[in-house]
C-alpha positions in Angstrom: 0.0 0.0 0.0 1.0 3.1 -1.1 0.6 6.7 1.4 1.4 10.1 0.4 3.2 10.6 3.2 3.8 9.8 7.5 0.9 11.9 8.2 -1.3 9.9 6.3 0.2 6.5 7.8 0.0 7.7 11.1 -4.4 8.8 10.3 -4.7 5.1 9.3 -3.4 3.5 11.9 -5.3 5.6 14.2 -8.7 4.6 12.4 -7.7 1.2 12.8 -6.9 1.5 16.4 -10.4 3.4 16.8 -12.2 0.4 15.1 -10.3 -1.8 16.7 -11.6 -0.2 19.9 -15.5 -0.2 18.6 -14.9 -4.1 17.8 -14.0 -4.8 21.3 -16.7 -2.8 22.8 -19.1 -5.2 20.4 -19.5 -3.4 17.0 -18.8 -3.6 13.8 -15.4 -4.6 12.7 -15.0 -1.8 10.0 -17.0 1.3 11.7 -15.4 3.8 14.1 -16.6 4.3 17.6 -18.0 7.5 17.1 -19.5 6.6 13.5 -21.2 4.3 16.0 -21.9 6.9 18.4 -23.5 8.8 15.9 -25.8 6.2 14.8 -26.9 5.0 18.2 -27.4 8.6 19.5 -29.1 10.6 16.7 -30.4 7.8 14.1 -31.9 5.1 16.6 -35.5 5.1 17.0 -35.5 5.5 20.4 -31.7 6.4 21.3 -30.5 5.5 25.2 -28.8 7.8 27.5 -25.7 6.7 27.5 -25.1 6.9 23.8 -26.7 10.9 23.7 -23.6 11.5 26.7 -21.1 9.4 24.5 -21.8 11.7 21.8 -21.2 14.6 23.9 -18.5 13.2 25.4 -16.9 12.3 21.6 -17.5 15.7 20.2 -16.0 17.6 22.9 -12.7 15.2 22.9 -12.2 16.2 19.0 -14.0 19.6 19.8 -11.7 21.4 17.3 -14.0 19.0 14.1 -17.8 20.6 14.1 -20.0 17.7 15.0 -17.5 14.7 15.0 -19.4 11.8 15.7 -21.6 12.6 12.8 -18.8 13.6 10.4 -17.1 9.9 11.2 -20.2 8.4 9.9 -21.1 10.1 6.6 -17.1 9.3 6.1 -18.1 5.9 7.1 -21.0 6.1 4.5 -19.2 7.3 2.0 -15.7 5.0 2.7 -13.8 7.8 2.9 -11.1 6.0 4.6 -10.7 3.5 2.1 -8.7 3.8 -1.3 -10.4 5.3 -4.2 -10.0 2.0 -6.0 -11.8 0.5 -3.7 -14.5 2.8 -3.2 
């Protein structure tokens, strides 16, 4: 595999460690935790608690991205993270 760079080496591995971290928590192997956040917070039917203070707690972590946990799923969505060959 091909990067343009470190900096880009160093934002895939951390998207790996963050799925890696939503797999172990019991979601999906190939979503982010806040991707899952996002779902289970704003898109649920009837969304819990804990998942509307995760979101809170997500966004203000990375409070310097506008709305985080939803930006991680529509790159989710769209595969963003993947190459554009397999897009």
């Amino acid at each position: 595999m091909k990067t343009s760079n470190g900096r880009e080496r160093l934002r895939l591995i951390l998207i790996a460690a963050d799925q890696l971290l939503n797999t172990l928590a019991g979601g999906w192997p190939d979503e982010t935790l806040s991707s899952r956040i996002h779902r289970r917070a704003v898109l649920a039917a009837q969304p819990r608690r804990r998942w509307r203070i995760a979101r809170r707690l997500a966004n203000a972590l990375f409070f310097a991205q506008r709305d985080h946990c939803q930006s991680a799923y529509e790159r989710e969505r769209t595969r963003s993270h993947l190459p554009p060959e397999m897009r």
